[in-house]
N, C-alpha and C positions, 0 to 999 in steps of 0.2 A: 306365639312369639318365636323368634329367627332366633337361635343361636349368635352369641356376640362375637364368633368369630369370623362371622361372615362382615368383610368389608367391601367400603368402593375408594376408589382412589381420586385425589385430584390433586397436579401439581397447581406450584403457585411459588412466584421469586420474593425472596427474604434481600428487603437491601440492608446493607451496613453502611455507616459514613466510615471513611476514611480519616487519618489525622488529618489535621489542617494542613492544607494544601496538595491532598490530594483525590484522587476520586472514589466517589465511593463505589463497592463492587457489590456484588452478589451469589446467591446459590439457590437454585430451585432445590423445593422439596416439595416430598409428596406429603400430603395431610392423609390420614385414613378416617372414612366415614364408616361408624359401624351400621349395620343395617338391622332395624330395630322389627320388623314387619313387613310382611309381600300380601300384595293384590293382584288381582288377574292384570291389570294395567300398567303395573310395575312395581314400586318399592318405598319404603319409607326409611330417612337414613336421619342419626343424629348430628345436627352440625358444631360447629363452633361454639355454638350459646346454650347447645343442650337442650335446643330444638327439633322438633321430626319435622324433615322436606324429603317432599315426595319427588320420586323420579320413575320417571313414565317410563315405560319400555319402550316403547317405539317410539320416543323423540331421538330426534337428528341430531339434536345437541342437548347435554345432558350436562347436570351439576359435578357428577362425578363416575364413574368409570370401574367395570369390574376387575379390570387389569391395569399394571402401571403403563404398558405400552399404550392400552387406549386415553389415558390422560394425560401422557407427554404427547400424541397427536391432536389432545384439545388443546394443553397448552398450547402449542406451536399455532393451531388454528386461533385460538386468542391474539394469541401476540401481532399475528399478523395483520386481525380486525385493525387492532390498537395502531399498530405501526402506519398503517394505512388513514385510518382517522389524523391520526398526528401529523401525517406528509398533508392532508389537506389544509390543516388547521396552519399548519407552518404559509402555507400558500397565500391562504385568505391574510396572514399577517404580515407577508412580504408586501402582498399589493399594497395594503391598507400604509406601509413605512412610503411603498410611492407616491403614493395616492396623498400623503401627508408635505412630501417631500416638493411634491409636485404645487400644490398648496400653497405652500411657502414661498416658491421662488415665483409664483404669480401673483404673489400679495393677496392671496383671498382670504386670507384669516378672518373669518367673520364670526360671528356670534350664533348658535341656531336660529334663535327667533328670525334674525335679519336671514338667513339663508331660508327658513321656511315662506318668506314674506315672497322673495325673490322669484321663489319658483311658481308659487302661485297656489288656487285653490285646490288643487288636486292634492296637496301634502299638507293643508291643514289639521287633517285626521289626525296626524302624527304625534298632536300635541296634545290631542283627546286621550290617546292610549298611554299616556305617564301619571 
């Protein structure tokens, strides 16, 4: 068994609501994971639930981090997944506000059924997969 002083690190943002009407902020903190056991492959850490998760040595991306430097550069690698995700998503629900908008001032408000009817047999499927 590891010594309980050995940890890893991982940050992660704590939000607060603000009073009403205003925004809510935030603060990163680091969590410490102690490390309960090592394998030639890597390491076993206790989490949040007072679970052992394993973390492999030579993965590229990792649960948490022997230094706070190396998990404020996962954070920042995270966030930046997320931000990225989110700029598409935001994208896909722009078109879809045109795409609605567009709809409307063409009068095609239709029903699915009658728009599956429309287009024909190739999109019948569609109503087999609900």
């Amino acid at each position: 068994m590891t010594p309980p002083t050995e940890v890893r690190y991982r940050y992660r943002e704590m939000l607060f609501s603000g009073p009403f009407g205003h925004p809510a902020h935030f603060k990163l903190v680091a969590d410490e994971f102690p490390v309960v056991r090592k394998t030639p492959r890597g390491e076993f850490v206790l989490d949040d639930d007072g679970k052992e998760r394993f973390i492999r040595g030579a993965a590229f991306k990792k649960f948490a981090y022997p230094t706070l430097e190396e998990a404020l550069e996962s954070f920042i690698a995270r966030k930046r997944e997320q931000a990225r995700i989110c700029g598409i998503r935001v994208k896909q629900a722009e078109a879809c506000i045109a795409k609605a908008k567009e709809m409307k001032s063409d009068g095609q408000l239709l029903p699915t059924k009658v728009l599956l009817e429309r287009l024909g047999p190739v999109f019948t499927k569609v109503e087999e997969l609900r």
